[in-house]
C-alpha positions as CSV (number, residue, x, y, z in Angstrom):
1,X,105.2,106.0,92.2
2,X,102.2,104.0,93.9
3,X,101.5,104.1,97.5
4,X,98.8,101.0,98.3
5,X,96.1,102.1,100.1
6,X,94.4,99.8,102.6
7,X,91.4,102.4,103.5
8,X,89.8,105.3,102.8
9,X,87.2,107.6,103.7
10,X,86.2,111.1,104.1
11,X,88.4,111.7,107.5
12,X,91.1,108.4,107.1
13,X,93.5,107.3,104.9
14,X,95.2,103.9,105.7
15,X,98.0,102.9,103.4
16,X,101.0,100.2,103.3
17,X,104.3,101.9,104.0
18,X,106.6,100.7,101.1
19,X,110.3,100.4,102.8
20,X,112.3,102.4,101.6
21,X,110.6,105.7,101.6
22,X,110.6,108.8,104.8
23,X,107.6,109.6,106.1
24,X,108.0,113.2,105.4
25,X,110.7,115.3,104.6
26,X,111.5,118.0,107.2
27,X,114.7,119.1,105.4
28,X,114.2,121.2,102.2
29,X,117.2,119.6,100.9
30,X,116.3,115.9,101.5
31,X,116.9,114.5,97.9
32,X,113.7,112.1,97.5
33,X,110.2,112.1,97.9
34,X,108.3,111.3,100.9
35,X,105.5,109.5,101.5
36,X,102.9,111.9,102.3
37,X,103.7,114.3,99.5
38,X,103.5,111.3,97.0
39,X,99.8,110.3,98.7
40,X,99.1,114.2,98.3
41,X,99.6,113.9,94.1
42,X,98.3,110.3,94.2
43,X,94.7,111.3,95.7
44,X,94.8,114.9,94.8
45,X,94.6,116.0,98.5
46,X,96.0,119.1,99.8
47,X,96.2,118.0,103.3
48,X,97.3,115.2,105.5
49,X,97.4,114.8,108.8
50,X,100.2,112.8,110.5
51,X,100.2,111.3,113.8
52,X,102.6,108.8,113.5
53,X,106.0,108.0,111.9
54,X,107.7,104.2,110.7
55,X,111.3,104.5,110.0
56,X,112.5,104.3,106.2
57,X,113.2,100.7,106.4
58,X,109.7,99.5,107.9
59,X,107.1,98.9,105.9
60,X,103.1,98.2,106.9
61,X,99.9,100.1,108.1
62,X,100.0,104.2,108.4
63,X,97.0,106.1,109.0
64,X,96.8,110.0,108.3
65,X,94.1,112.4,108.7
66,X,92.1,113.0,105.7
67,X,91.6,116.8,106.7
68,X,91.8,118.8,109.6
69,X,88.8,118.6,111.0
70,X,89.3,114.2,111.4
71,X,92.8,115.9,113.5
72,X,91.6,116.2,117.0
73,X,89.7,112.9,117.6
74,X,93.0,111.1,115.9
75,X,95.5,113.1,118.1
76,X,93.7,111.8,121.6
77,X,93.7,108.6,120.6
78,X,97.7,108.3,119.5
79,X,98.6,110.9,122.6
80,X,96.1,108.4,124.8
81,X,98.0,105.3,124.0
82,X,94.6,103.8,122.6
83,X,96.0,102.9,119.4
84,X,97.4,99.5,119.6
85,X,100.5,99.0,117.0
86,X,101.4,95.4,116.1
87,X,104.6,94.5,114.7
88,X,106.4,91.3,113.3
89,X,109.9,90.4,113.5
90,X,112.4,88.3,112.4
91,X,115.5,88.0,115.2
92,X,118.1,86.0,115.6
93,X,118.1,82.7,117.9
94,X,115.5,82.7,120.7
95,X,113.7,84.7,123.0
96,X,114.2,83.8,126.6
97,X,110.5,83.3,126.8
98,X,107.7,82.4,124.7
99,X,106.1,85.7,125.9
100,X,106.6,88.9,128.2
101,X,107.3,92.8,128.5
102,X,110.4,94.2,127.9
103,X,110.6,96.9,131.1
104,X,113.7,98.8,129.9
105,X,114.2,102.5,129.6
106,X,116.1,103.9,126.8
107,X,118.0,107.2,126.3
108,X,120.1,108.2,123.1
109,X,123.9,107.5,122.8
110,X,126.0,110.0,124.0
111,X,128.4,109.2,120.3
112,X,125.9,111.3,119.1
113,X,125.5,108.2,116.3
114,X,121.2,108.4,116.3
115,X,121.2,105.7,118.0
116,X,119.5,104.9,121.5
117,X,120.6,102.3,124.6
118,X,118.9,100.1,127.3
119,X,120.2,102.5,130.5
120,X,119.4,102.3,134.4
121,X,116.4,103.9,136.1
122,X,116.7,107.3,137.3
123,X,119.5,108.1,134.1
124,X,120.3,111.6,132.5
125,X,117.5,111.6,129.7
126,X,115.6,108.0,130.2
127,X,112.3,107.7,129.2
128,X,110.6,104.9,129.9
129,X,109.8,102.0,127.4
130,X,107.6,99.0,127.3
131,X,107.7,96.0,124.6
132,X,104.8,93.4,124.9
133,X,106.2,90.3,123.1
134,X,104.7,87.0,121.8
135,X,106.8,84.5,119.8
136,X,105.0,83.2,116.6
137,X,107.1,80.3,115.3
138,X,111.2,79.4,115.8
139,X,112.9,78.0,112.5
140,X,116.9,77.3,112.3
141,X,118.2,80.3,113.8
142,X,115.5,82.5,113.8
143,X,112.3,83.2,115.6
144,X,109.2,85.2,114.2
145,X,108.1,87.4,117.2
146,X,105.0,89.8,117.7
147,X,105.5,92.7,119.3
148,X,103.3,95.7,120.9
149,X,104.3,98.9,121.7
150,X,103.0,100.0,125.2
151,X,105.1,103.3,124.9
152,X,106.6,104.9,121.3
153,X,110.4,105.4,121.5
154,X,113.4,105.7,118.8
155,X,113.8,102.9,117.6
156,X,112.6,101.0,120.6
157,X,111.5,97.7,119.4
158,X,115.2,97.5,118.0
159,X,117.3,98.2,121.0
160,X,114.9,95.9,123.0
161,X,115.6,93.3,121.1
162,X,118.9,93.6,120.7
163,X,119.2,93.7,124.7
164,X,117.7,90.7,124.7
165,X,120.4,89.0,122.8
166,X,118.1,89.3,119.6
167,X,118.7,92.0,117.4
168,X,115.9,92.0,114.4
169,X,117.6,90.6,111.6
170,X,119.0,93.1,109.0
171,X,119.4,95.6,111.4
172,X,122.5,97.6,111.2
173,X,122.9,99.7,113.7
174,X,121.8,97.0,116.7
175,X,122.6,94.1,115.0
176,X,125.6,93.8,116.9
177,X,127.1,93.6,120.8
178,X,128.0,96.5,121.9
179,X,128.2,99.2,125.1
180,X,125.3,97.4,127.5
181,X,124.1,94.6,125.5
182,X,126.4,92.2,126.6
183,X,126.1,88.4,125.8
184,X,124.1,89.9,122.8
185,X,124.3,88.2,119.8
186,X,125.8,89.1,116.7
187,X,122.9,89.2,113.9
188,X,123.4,87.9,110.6
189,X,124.3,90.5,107.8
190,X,121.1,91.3,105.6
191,X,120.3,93.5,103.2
192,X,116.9,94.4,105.1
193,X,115.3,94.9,108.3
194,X,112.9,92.5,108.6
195,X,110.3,94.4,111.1
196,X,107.2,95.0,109.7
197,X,104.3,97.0,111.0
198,X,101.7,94.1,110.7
199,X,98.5,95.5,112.0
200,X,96.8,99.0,113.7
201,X,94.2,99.2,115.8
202,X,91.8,102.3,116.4
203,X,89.6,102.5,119.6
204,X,86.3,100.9,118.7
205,X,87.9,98.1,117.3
206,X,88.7,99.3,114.1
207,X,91.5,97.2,112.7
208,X,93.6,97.8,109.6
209,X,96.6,95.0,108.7
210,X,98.9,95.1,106.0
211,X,100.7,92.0,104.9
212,X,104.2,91.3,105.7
213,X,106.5,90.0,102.4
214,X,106.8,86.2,101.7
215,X,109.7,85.6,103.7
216,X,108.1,86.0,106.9
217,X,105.3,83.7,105.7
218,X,107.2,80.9,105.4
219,X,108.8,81.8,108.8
220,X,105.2,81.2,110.2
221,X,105.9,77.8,108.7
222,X,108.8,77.5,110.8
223,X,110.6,76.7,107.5
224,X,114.1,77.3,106.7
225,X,114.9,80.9,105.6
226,X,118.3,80.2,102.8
227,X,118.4,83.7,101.7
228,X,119.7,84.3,105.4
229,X,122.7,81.9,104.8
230,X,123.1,83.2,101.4
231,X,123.0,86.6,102.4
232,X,125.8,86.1,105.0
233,X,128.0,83.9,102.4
234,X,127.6,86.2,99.7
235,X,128.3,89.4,102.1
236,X,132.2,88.7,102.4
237,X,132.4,87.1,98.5
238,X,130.7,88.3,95.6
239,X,127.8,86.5,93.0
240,X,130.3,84.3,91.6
241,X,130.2,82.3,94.9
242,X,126.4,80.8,93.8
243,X,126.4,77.3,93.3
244,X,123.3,75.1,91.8
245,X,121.9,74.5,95.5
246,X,121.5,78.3,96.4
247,X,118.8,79.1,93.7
248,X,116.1,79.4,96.4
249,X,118.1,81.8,98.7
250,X,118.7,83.7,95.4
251,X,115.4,83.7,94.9
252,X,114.5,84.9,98.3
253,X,116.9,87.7,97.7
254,X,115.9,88.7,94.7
255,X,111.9,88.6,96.1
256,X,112.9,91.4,98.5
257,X,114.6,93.6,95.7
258,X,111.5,92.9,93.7
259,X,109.2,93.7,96.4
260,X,110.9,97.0,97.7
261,X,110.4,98.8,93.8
262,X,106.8,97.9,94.1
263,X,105.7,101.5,94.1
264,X,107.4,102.2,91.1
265,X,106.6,98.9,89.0
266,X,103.1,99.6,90.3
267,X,102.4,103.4,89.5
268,X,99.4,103.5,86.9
269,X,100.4,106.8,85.6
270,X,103.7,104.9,84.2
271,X,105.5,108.0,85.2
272,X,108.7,106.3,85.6
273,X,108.9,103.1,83.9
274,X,112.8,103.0,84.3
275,X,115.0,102.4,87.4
276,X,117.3,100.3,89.6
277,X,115.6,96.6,90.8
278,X,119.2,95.1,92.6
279,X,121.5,97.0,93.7
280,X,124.7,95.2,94.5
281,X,125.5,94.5,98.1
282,X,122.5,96.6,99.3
283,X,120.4,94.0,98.0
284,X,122.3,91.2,99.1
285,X,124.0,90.3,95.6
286,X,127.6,92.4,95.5
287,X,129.0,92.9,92.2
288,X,125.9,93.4,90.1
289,X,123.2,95.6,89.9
290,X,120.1,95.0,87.5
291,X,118.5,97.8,85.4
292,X,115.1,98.1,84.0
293,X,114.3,100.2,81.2
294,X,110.4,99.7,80.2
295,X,110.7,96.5,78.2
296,X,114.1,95.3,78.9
297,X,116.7,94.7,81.5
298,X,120.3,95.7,81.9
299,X,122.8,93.2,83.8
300,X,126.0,95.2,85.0
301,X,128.7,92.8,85.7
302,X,131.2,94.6,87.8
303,X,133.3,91.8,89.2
304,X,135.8,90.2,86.4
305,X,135.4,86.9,87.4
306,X,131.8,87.4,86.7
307,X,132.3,86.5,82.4
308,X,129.8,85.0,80.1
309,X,130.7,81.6,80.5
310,X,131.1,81.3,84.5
311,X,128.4,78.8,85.7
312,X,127.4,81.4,88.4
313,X,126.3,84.1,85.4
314,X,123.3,81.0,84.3
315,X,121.9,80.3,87.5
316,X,121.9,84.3,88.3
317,X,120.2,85.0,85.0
318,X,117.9,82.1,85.3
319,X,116.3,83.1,88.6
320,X,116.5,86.6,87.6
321,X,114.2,85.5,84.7
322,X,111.6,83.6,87.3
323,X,111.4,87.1,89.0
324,X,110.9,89.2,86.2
325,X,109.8,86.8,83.4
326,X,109.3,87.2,79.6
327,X,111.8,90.2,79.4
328,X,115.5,90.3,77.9
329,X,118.4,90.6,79.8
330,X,120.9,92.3,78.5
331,X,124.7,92.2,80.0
332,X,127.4,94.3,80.7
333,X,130.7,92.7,81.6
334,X,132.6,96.0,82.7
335,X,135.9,96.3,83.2
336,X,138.1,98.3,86.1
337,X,139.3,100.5,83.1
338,X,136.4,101.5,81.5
339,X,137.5,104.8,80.0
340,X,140.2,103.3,78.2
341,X,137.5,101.8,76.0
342,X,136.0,104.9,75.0
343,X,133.5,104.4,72.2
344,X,134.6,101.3,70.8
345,X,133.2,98.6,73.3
346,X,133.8,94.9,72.0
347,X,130.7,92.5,71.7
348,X,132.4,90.5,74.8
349,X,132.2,93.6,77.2
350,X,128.8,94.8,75.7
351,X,126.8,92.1,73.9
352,X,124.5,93.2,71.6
353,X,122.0,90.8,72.1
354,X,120.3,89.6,75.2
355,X,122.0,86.6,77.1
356,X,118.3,85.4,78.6
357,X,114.9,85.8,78.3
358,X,113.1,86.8,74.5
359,X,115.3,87.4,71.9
360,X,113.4,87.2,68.9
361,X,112.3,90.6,67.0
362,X,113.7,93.0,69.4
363,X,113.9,96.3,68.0
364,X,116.8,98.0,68.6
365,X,115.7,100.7,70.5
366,X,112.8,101.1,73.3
367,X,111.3,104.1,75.0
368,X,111.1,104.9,78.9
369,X,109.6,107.2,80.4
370,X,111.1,109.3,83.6
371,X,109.6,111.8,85.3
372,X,106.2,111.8,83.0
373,X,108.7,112.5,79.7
374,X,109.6,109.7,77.1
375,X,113.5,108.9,76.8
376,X,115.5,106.2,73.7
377,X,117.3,103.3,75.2
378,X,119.0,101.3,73.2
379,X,120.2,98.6,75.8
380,X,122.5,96.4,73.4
381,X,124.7,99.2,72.0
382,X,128.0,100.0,74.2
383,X,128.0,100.3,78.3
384,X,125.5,102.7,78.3
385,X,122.3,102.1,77.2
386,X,121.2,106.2,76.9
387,X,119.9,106.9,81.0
388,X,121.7,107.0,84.2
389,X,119.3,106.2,86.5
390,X,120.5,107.5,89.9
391,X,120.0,111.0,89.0
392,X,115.8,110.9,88.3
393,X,115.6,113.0,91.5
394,X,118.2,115.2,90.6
395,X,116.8,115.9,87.6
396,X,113.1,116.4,88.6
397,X,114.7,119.1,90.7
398,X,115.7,120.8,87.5
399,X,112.9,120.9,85.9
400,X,111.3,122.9,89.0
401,X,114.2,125.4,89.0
402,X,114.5,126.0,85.2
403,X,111.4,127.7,84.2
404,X,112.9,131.3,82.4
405,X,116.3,130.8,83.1
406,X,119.2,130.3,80.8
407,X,121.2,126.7,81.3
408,X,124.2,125.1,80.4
409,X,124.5,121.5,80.6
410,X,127.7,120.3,80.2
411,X,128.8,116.6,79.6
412,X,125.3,116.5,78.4
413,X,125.3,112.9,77.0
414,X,122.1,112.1,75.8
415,X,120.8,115.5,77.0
416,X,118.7,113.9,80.0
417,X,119.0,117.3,82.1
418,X,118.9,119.4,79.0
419,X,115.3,117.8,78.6
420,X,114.1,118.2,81.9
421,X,115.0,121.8,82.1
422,X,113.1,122.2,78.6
423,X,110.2,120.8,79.5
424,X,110.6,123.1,82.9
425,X,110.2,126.1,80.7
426,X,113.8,127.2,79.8
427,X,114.7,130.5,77.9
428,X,117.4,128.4,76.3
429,X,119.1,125.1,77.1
430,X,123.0,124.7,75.5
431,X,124.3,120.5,75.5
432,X,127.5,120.1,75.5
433,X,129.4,117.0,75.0
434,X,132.6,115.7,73.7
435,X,130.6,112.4,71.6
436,X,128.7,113.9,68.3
437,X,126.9,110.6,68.9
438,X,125.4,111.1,72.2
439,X,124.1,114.7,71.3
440,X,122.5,113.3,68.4
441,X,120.7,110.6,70.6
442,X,119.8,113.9,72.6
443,X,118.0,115.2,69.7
444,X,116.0,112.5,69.2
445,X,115.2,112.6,72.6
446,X,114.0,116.1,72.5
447,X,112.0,115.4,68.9
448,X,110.3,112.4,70.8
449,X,108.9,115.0,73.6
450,X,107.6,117.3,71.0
451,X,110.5,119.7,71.1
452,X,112.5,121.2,68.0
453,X,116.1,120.8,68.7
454,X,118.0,123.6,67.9
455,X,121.5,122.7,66.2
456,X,123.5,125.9,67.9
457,X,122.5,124.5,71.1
458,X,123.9,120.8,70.8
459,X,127.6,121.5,70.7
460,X,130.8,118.7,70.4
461,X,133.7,119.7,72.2
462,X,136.2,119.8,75.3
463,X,134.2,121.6,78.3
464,X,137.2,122.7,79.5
465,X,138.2,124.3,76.0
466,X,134.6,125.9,76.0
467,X,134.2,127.2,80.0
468,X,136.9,129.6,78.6
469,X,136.1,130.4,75.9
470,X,132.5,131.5,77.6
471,X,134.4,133.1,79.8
472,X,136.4,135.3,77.5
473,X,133.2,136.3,75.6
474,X,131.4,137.0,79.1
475,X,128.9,134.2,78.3
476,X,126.8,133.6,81.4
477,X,124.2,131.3,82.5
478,X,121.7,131.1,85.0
479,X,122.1,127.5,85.9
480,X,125.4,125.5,84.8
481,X,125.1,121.7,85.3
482,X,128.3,119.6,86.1
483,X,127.7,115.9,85.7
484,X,131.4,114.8,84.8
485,X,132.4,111.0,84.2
486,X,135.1,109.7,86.9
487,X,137.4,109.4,84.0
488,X,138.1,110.7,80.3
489,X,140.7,111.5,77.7
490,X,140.2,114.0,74.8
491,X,142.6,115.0,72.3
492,X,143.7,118.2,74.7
493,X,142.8,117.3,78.4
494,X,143.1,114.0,80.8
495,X,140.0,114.1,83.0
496,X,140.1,112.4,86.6
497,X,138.1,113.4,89.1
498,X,139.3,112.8,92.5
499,X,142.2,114.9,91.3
500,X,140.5,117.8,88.7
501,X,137.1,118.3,89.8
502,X,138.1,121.7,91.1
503,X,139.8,123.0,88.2
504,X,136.3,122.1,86.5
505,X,134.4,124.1,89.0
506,X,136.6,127.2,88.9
507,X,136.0,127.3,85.4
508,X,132.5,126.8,85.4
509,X,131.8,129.2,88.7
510,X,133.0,131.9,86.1
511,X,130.0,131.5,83.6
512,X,127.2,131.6,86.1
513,X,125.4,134.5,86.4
514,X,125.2,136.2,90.1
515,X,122.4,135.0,91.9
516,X,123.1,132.2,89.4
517,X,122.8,128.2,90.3
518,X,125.6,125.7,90.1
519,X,125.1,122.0,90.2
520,X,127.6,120.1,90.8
521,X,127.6,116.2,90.3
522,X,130.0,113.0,90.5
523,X,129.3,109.4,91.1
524,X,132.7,108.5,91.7
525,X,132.8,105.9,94.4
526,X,136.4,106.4,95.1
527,X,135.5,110.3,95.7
528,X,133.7,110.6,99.2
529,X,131.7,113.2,100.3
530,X,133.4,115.0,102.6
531,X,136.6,115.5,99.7
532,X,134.6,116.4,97.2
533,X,132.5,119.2,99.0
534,X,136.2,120.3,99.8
535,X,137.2,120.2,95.9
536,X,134.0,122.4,94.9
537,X,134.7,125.1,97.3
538,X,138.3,125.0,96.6
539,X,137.3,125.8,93.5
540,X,134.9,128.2,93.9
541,X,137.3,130.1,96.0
542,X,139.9,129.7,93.2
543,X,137.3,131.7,91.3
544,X,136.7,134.2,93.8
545,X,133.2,133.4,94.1
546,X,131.2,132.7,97.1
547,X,128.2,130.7,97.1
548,X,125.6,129.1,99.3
549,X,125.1,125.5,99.7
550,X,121.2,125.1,99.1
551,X,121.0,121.4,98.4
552,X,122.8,118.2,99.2
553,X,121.2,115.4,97.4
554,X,122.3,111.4,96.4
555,X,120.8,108.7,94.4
556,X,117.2,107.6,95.1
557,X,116.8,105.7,98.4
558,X,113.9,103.4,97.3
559,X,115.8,102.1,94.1
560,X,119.2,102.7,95.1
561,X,119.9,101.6,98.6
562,X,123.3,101.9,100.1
563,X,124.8,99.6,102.0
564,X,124.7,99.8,106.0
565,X,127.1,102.0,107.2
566,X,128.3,103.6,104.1
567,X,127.7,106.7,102.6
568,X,126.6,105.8,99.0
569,X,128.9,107.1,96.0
570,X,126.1,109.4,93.9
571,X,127.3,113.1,95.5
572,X,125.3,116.2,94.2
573,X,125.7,119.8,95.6
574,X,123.3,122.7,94.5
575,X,125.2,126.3,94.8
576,X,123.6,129.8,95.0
577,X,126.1,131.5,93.6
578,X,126.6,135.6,95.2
């Protein structure tokens, strides 16, 4: 992952914020990285000074402190308001002035929600705020606005704004009327906030500017903005709503997608090479997401309507092509049911070859890498093409846990997490999967990463027929991974997991070693968070063992937005096990 850096010397670093990424992590079991550790690796630094903070979904220009010693002079000048901070927005209608201050003093909402209000002088926990703001350009329902920030609140360009009747476009949690902001009006639903933190300015003059994406260029056109409109059609419909005349809001749409994995399409290192570049309704485009694995793209068509023939499917695949050109795109057409398919997925759900882009000579297989190690995709053969991607995180995490210990990785698949704790330094690693097939893709997988694979320790069978019998031989492991499927169906056992997960983990809680780790995982989106933190401990209790939550991660943030005001369907527990 590539931060891009605007400036550098011996006591500055300036860099472009990507959205999408936290400034720094000040919970231990935050699931993703963070911006300064990543510009830590990236220049090799051990230090870096921060002064400042942009929330995840802003991009533009940060400076840190370079080393200690550049610390004090950078302090004054933030804590002496002599930085100037210049921001552009897109907001909805018009300001009621070309320019002004917004005099307004905010305090935090007593629903305990995060979020702040416009309140009365002299209230229970105001602090005063002041917005400078110049309007750029207004186009059809929008207006391009600079703002200055005379004082540094939560989210205070947002709530002013928003009590102005003007929330910033794509902003969930002011983009809509409510307690004080009456007359306020209701912002358009986007898949990103469009506020951008445009240019920074240091006393002496010293400027640094980072530039904003291409949608709010053409707003400094004043020209028409269709990925709005599209956005808002598409929010209460689905992809098979796209008619001939919404190519370029499509293409708008799919810019931003583009533009927010960057920093992984950019990283020189070509540490991770595969990852998410829509994501459904996060993105703008429900009832798709797009994969990429190195060479290739993955289509997943989750809507049925959404079939090969449906004149929707061409002009999505055509624009997706413009975007990311001269590579296939594969398709999945997947069905509510997919279980019931099981191994045998017809050419119609899972066409073998690609429905755009090159299709000449392409070999069956490719490689990826993730995390700095080298993984086979083959992305015409069945649903799966050999990586889910939403656990890269997850499974970094592994690798920094696994070094000595003995693990057991059950529903293995292609032995992704088996690999990572390999290569973490593993006394032993045992896959475990119901498909012969996918632990033989695991093999290669470990053979193309220079490791041996051992035959004892890729094992076919039920999990839930082998948890016991581990049990009954006293078997134990230092780390036991759970990374179910929602649904499955062996010859013994019917698997669903909103109904069985605890079964599973009283079973497994029985093979970990005390002391031992248990990681828990589902991406069931019908199984929130809260029921199935309730199902684990349920079933950790049901196994008289006690445990310690010690991490509570999801799927990556920059590649796998969730939607506003939801809490994302990847759910991963850690468990230090007494």
């Amino acid at each position: 992952m590539y931060i891009p850096l605007i400036y550098q010397d011996a006591d500055l670093i300036v860099v472009n914020k990507p959205v999408g990424l936290n400034v720094h992590s000040d919970d231990a079991s935050s699931s993703g990285p963070d911006l300064v550790n990543l510009l830590k690796r990236q220049l090799d630094l051990n230090y870096l000074g921060l002064h400042h903070r942009l929330d995840r979904e802003v991009a533009g220009v940060m400076v840190l402190a370079a080393r200690p010693e550049a610390n004090p002079k950078l302090a004054q000048a933030f804590e002496g308001r002599q930085v100037q901070k210049e921001y552009l927005a897109l907001v909805t209608g018009r300001l009621p002035r070309r320019s002004g201050v917004i005099d307004a003093p905010l305090a935090p909402r007593l629903d305990k929600s995060g979020s702040w209000e416009v309140v009365a002088p002299g209230v229970r926990g105001a602090k005063a705020a002041q917005t400078s703001y110049r309007v750029e350009t207004q186009g059809p329902g929008y207006s391009l606005v600079w703002l200055s920030l005379e004082t540094g609140r939560t989210h205070q360009l947002r709530v002013h704004l928003a009590h102005l009747g003007c929330p910033i476009i794509g902003d969930p949690l002011y983009g809509l009327p409510s307690g004080n902001l009456k007359g306020a009006t209701k912002g358009p639903k986007f898949p990103r906030l469009l506020l951008h933190a445009a240019r920074l300015v240091l006393p002496g003059e010293v400027a640094f500017e980072a530039a904003p994406p291409a949608i709010f260029e053409r707003a400094k056109l004043g020209q028409p903005l269709p990925e709005l409109e599209l956005a808002r059609l598409l929010s209460s419909s689905s992809v098979t709503a796209l008619q001939p005349d919404h190519r370029a809001g499509l293409n708008g749409l799919l810019e931003l997608a583009r533009e927010r994995r960057q920093p992984l399409a950019d990283d020189p290192i070509l540490e991770n090479t595969a990852y998410r570049l829509v994501n459904g309704l996060a993105d703008g485009l429900p009832g798709i997401t797009l994969d990429r694995y190195g060479a290739a793209l993955v289509l997943n068509c989750y809507d049925p309507l959404l079939e090969a023939g449906h004149p929707a499917l061409k002009i999505l695949l055509t624009e997706i092509t413009k975007c990311w050109p001269n590579l296939p795109i594969y398709a999945k057409f997947r069905p509510r049911q997919t279980s019931q398919l099981g191994e045998n997925v017809p050419p119609e759900v899972a066409p073998p070859l690609p429905l755009a882009g090159p299709s000449a000579n392409l070999p069956e297989a490719i490689t990826v890498q993730e995390n700095g190690l080298n993984f086979i995709i083959r992305p015409g053969e069945g649903l799966s093409p050999g990586l889910f991607l939403d656990m890269r995180e997850v499974r970094a995490r592994l690798r920094g846990w696994a070094e000595g210990k003995t693990v057991l990785n059950c529903f293995g698949y292609t032995c992704a997490f088996g690999l990572l704790a390999q290569a973490g330094g593993a006394k032993r690693v045992l896959n475990l999967d119901a498909a012969r097939r996918a632990l033989d893709w695991g093999k290669e997988n470990y053979q193309l990463n220079g490791f041996e694979p051992d035959n004892p320790d890729f094992v076919d069978g039920d999990v839930f027929d082998w948890l016991g019998r581990f049990e009954r031989k006293n078997t134990l492991f230092e780390i036991v991974i759970l990374d179910p499927p929602s649904y499955s169906t062996t010859h013994k056992n019917r698997w669903v997991a909103e109904q069985d997960y605890d079964k599973l983990v009283n079973l497994a809680a029985k093979v970990v070693e005390p002391g031992g780790l248990l990681l828990v995982c589902s991406n069931h989106a019908g199984l929130n968070r809260r029921s199935f933190r309730q199902m684990v401990l349920k079933g950790l209790a049901e196994a008289n063992r006690q445990a310690e939550i010690i991490g509570v991660y999801h799927e990556p943030e920059l590649d796998f937005p969730r939607p506003a005001e939801t809490e994302g369907y990847l759910k991963v527990l850690a468990l230090r096990l007494a």
